[in-house]
N, C-alpha and C positions, 0 to 999 in steps of 0.2 A: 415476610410481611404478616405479621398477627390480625387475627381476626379483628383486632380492635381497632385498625386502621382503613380495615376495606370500606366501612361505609365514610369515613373523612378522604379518603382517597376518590372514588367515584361521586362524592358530593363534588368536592373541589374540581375536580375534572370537568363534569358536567355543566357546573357554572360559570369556568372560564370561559369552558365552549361560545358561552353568550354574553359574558364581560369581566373578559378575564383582569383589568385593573380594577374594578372594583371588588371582585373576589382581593386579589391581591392585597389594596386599600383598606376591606373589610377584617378581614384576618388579622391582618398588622395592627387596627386600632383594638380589634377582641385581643390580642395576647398584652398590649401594653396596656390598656386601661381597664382588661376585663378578667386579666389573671387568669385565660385560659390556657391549661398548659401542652396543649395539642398544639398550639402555632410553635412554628419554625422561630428562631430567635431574630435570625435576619430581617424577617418579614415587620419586626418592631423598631428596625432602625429608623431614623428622622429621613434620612434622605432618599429609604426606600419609601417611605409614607407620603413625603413629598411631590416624589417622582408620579406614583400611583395615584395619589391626585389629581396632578397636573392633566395625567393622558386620560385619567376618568373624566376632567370636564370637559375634555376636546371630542371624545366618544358621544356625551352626553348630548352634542349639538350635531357633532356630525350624523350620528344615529337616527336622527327625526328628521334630515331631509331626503326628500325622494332620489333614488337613485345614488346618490352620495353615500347613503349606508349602502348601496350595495359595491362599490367602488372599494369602503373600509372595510368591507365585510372580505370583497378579494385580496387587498393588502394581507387585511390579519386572518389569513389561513393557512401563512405559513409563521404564525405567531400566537396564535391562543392555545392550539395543543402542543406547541413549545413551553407556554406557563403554564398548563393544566401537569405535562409531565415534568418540569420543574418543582413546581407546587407538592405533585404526591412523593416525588424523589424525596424532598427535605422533610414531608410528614414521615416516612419509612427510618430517615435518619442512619445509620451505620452502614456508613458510603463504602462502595465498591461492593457490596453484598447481591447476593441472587437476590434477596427479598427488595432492596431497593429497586433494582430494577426493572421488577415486576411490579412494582407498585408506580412505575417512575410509565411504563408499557399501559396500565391500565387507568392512569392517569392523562394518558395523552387521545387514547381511544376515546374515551369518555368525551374530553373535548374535542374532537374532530367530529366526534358525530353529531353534539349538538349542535358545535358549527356549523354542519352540512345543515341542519335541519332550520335552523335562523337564517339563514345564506338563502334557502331555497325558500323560505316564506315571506320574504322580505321579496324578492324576484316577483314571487306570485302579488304579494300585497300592492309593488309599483306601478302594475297594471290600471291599479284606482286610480281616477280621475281627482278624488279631493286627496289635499297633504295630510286631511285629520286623521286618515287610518294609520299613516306613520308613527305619527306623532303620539297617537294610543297605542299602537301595539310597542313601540320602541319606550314608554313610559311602562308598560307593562312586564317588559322582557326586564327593565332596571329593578321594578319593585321585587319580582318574582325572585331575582340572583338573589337582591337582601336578603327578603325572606327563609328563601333553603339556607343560607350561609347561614345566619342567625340562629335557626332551627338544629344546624348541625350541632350546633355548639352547646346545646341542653340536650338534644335528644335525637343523636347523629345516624340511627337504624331508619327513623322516620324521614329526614332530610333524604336518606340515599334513594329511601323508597318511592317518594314523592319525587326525584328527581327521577328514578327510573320510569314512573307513572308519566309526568312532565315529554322527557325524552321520544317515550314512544305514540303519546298522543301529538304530539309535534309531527311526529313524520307522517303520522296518518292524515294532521291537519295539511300538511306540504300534498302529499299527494290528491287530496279530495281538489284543494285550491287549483294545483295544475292542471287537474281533466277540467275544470269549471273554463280553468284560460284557454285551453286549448278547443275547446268548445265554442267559447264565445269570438275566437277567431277563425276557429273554420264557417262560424255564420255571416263573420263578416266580410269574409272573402269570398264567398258562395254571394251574397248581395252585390258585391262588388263587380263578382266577375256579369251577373244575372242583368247590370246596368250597361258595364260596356258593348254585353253583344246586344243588348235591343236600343242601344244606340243608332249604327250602323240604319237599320231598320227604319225609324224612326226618321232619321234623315232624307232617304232617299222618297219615303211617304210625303216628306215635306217638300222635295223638290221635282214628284212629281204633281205636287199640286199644283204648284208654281207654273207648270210648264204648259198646263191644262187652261188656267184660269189666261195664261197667255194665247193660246189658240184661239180660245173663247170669243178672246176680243178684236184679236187680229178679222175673223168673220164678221164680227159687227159691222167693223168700217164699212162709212159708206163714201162711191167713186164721187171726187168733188168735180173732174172736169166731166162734163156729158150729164150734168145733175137730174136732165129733165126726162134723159129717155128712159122709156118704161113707164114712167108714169102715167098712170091716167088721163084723161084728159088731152095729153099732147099731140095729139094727131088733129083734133078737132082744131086747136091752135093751131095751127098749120096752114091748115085749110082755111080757117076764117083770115088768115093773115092772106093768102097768095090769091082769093076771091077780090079780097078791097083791092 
């Protein structure tokens, strides 16, 4: 594999990682209507164009809903660094060679990693209660692939760079977001657990009130038959009755 390859090999790679038909898509329309001669020949046929298309606008939709990108994101982890190492296989060209498949090895790496790293911030990002973070970061992952793609294609040392840049600030972004979750659910279960036990508490406070305020009144009552004895007065009534 010549050096002239490595940085269109680990761009490509990289970009599958995060959508890989539209790399595919992209490539295909630069080598047919932009007379780059780094694409693959196949990659300009109609009904590979077609194809890459078609699964680019099903990504396009499934990728901005919650949870659903991460469903597609498990499907194609056993398929983006299958076309990431496709991809740099056919940039290497002179099939069955060491250098292909070294290029074919570090094209599939590339895509696994940034797949892990999209896979893993997508996780993090569905935590969010609103859909609009999807929706921006999944419009932002599509513009970004153009861009490096595009960039490879005038100025392919800076594309790899920027991807390698991209790649490793992603995992740092993956990692800060997941102590952030893991934080904000150990405070929620720490509340959680802080409500059920002064429950219990709570309860028993309430019903010993209940049981107090029933005492209370039970002593109140007063005897209805015998209403008079004790009273005051009633001995005097007595006597002035058994006199007449």
């Amino acid at each position: 594999m010549g050096a002239e390859l490595l940085p269109w090999v680990f761009t490509s790679g990289w970009a599958s990682g995060v959508n890989a038909y539209a790399v595919v898509l992209l490539l295909g329309l630069f080598g047919r209507f932009g007379d780059v001669g780094q694409v693959p020949a196949p990659l300009e046929r109609t009904d590979v164009l077609v194809a890459a298309a078609l699964l680019f606008a099903v990504e396009l939709v499934a990728d901005k809903i919650p949870y659903v990108d991460s469903a597609w994101d498990a499907i194609h982890t056993v398929v983006r660094h299958v076309i990431g190492a496709a991809l740099a296989a056919m940039l290497a060209g002179a099939a069955g060679t060491l250098g292909q498949a070294l290029a074919a090895g570090a094209g599939g790496a590339a895509a696994l990693a940034s797949h892990g790293v999209k896979a893993g911030l997508r996780l993090a990002v569905n935590t969010s209660p609103e859909p609009a973070s999807n929706v921006a970061v999944s419009a932002g992952e599509d513009l970004t692939v153009a861009g490096v793609i595009s960039l490879a294609v005038v100025q392919p040392w800076l594309a790899a760079a920027l991807s390698a840049v991209l790649l490793a600030t992603g995992f740092a972004l993956v990692v800060v977001l997941w102590r952030r979750v893991q934080q904000a659910r150990r405070r929620w279960r720490a509340r959680r657990d802080g409500r059920t036990r002064a429950s219990p508490s709570a309860r028993g406070a309430a019903a010993r009130t209940v049981v107090g305020m029933g005492r209370d009144r039970a002593g109140a009552v007063e005897p209805v038959d015998g209403a008079d004895v004790g009273r005051p007065g009633s001995g005097d009534s007595d006597r002035w009755a058994s006199s007449g």
